[in-house]
N, C-alpha and C positions, 0 to 999 in steps of 0.2 A: 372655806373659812378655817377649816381643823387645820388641812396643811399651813395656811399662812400663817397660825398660830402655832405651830409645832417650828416654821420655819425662824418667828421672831423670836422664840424660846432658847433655840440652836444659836443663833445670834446674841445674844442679852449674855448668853453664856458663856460663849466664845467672847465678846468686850469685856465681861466682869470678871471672870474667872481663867480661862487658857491664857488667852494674851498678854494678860498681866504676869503669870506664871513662868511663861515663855523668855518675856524682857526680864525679869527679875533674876533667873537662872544664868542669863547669859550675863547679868554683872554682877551676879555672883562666882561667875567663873575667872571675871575680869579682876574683884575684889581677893578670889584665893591668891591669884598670884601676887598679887601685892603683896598681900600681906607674907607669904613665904618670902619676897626679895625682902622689905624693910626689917623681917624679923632678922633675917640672913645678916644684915648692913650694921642692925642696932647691935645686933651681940657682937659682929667683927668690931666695934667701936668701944672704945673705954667705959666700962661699968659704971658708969657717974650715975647719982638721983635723975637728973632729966633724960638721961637715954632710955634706962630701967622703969622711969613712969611712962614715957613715948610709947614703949613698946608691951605695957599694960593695956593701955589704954586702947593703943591697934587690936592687939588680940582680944580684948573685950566686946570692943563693935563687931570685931569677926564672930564671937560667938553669937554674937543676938541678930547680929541679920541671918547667920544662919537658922537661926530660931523663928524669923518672921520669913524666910521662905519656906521651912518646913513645915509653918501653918498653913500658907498657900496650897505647900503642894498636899496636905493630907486634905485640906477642903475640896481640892478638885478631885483629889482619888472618892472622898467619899459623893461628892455628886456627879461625877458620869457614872460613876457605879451601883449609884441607888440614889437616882433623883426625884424619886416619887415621896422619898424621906427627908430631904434633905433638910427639909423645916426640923425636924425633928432629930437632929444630929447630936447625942449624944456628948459629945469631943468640943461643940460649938463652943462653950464656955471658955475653955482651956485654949481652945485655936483663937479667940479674942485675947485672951490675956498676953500669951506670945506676938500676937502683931503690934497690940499696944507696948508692950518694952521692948520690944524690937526698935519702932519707929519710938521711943518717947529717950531711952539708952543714946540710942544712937545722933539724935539733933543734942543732946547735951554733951555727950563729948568730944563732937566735932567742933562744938562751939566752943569747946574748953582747951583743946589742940590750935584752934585760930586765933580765938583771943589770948592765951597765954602768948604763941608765938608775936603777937602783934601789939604786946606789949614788951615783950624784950627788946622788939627791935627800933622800937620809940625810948628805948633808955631806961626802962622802968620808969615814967615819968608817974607821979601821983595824979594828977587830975587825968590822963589815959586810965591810967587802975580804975579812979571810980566812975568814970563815964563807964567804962567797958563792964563794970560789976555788974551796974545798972543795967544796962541788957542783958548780960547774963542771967543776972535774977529773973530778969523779965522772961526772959526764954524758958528757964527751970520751972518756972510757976504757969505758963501757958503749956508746956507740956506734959506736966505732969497734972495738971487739974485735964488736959482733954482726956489723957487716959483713967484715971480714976474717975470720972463723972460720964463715962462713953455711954453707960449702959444708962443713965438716964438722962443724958442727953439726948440719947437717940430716939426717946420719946416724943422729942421738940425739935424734929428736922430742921427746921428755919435756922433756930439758935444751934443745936449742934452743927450748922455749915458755918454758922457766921466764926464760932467758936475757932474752929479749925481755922478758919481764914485769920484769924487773929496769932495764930502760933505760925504759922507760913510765914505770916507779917514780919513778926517778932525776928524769927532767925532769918530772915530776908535784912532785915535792918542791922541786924547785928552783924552779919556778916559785911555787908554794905559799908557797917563802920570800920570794921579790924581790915578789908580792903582800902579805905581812906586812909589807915594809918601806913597801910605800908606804901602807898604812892607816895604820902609825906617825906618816910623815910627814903624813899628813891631819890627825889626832890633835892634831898637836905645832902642825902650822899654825894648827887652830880655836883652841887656847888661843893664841898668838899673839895671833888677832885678839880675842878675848876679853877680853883686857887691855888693848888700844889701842885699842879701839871701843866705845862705849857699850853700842851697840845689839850684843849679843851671838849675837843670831839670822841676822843679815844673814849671808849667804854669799857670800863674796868668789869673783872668778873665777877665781881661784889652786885655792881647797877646790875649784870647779865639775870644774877639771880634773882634779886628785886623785881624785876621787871618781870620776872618768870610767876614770881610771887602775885604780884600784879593781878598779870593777866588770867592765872589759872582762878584766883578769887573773881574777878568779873565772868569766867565764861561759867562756875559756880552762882553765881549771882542772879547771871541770865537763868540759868537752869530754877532755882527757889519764883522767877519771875515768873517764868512759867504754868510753876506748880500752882501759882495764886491764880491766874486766869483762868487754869483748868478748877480750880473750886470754887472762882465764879464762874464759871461756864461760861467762858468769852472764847475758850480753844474748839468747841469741838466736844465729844464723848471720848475724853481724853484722861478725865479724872480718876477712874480705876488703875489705867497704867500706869498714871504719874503716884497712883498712893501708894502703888507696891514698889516701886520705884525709891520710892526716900530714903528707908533703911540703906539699903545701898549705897546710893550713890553718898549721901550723908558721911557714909563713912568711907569711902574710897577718895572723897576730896584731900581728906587732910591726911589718909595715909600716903597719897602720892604727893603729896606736900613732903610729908618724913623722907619717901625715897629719895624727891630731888634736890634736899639739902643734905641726905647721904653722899649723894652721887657729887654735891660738886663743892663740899668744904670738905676742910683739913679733917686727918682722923682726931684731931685732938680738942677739936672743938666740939661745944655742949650743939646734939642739932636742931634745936628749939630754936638757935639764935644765930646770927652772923656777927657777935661783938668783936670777935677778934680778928674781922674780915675789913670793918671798916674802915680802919684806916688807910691810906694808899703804901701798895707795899713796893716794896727796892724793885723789883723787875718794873713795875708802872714809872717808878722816877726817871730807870733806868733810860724808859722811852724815850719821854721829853727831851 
């Protein structure tokens, strides 16, 4: 009985703490270079207000998931190294503060890099602004209430999971929507070209980026889908990996969003937006 309880120890340990640790490092290795290529891209790009907050805002997520994997990795140094303490970890307070603004930082300003982009490219329309507020707000106030109320929430397991499932929710929908707006925009662009170009099938490299745009918010989408199954435990003992996992990935979404509208508009365009991609340009007419 002592081995099989030293063996589920070794286990509980390795799901809650190594494993998580392990995946988190490895996109955080995925996330440095990003963030080195976009910083590389924004500054090769014109000093405008939107390239200079873009690239605030990148390097801000980079510092706080650094910060919420540093709390990782000192948790796990101090428990294979003295696990007979671990209850008793001096650091524990400070290693909660750091994963809480890690993960609570970094869901609000990915949602602030989507929905700003995803209202540029709907026109700045007003009724977009205030739907999109409205989640937003909604998102700022479910994440910032889990992290300041963690510690006595966690005295109410029930409601501290339902809590969490209600901020997954939240940036699951919101992203959900700033992805609806850019299909629209896909949508609204193809008939565009539809009426100015013959050849109706051609896909201009405007729709290519769209469409890029698209798809990277839905397989982002899938992933938040995810995250909700695993806290309700419909995946599996998945939910430790998936919570170290957010900071991350949260914030690798919409830097490699920045990248690949560095990578495929004009140097003179703001990269938040494709306004001056939309219209169909001389080599497209030239097609037809």
């Amino acid at each position: 009985m002592l081995r099989d309880s030293r063996v589920n120890s070794v286990s509980e340990s390795l799901i809650y703490s190594l494993y998580p640790l392990v995946v988190e490092t490895i996109l955080l290795g995925v996330f440095s270079c990003l963030v080195v290529l976009s910083t590389y891209l924004l500054l090769w790009r014109p000093r405008t207000t939107g390239n200079l907050l873009v690239l605030v805002i990148t390097i801000t997520m980079y510092i706080f998931a650094v910060m919420h994997w540093s709390a990782y990795l000192i948790g796990n140094i101090y428990f294979f190294t003295n696990p007979r303490h671990v209850f008793f970890d001096p650091h524990s307070a400070l290693r909660q503060i750091l994963v809480y603004l890690g993960l609570t930082v970094n869901l609000i300003l990915s949602d602030v890099i989507v929905i700003w982009r995803a209202w540029h490219l709907s026109n700045k329309e007003p009724w977009v602004l205030l739907i999109s507020s409205i989640f937003f707000l909604a998102t700022i106030a479910t994440a910032v209430l889990t992290g300041l109320y963690s510690h006595i929430l966690s005295a109410f397991p029930a409601f501290s999971a339902t809590w969490s499932v209600v901020t997954v929710a939240v940036t699951l929908g919101t992203n959900l929507w700033a992805t609806a707006l850019i299909a629209r925009k896909t949508w609204l662009h193809r008939q565009v070209i539809r009426k100015n170009l013959r050849e109706g099938s051609r896909r201009t490299r405007v729709e290519l980026t769209l469409t890029l745009l698209v798809e990277s918010g839905s397989i982002y989408c899938l992933y938040l889908a995810f995250v909700l199954l695993s806290l309700l435990q419909l995946v599996g003992p998945l939910n430790p990996i998936f919570s170290a996992t957010i900071p991350q990935v949260t914030a690798i979404y919409p830097t490699t969003l920045v990248v690949m509208l560095c990578l495929r508009q004009d140097d003179s365009n703001p990269v938040i937006s494709l306004e001056r991609q939309t219209e169909p340009r001389a080599e497209d007419r030239s097609r037809a």
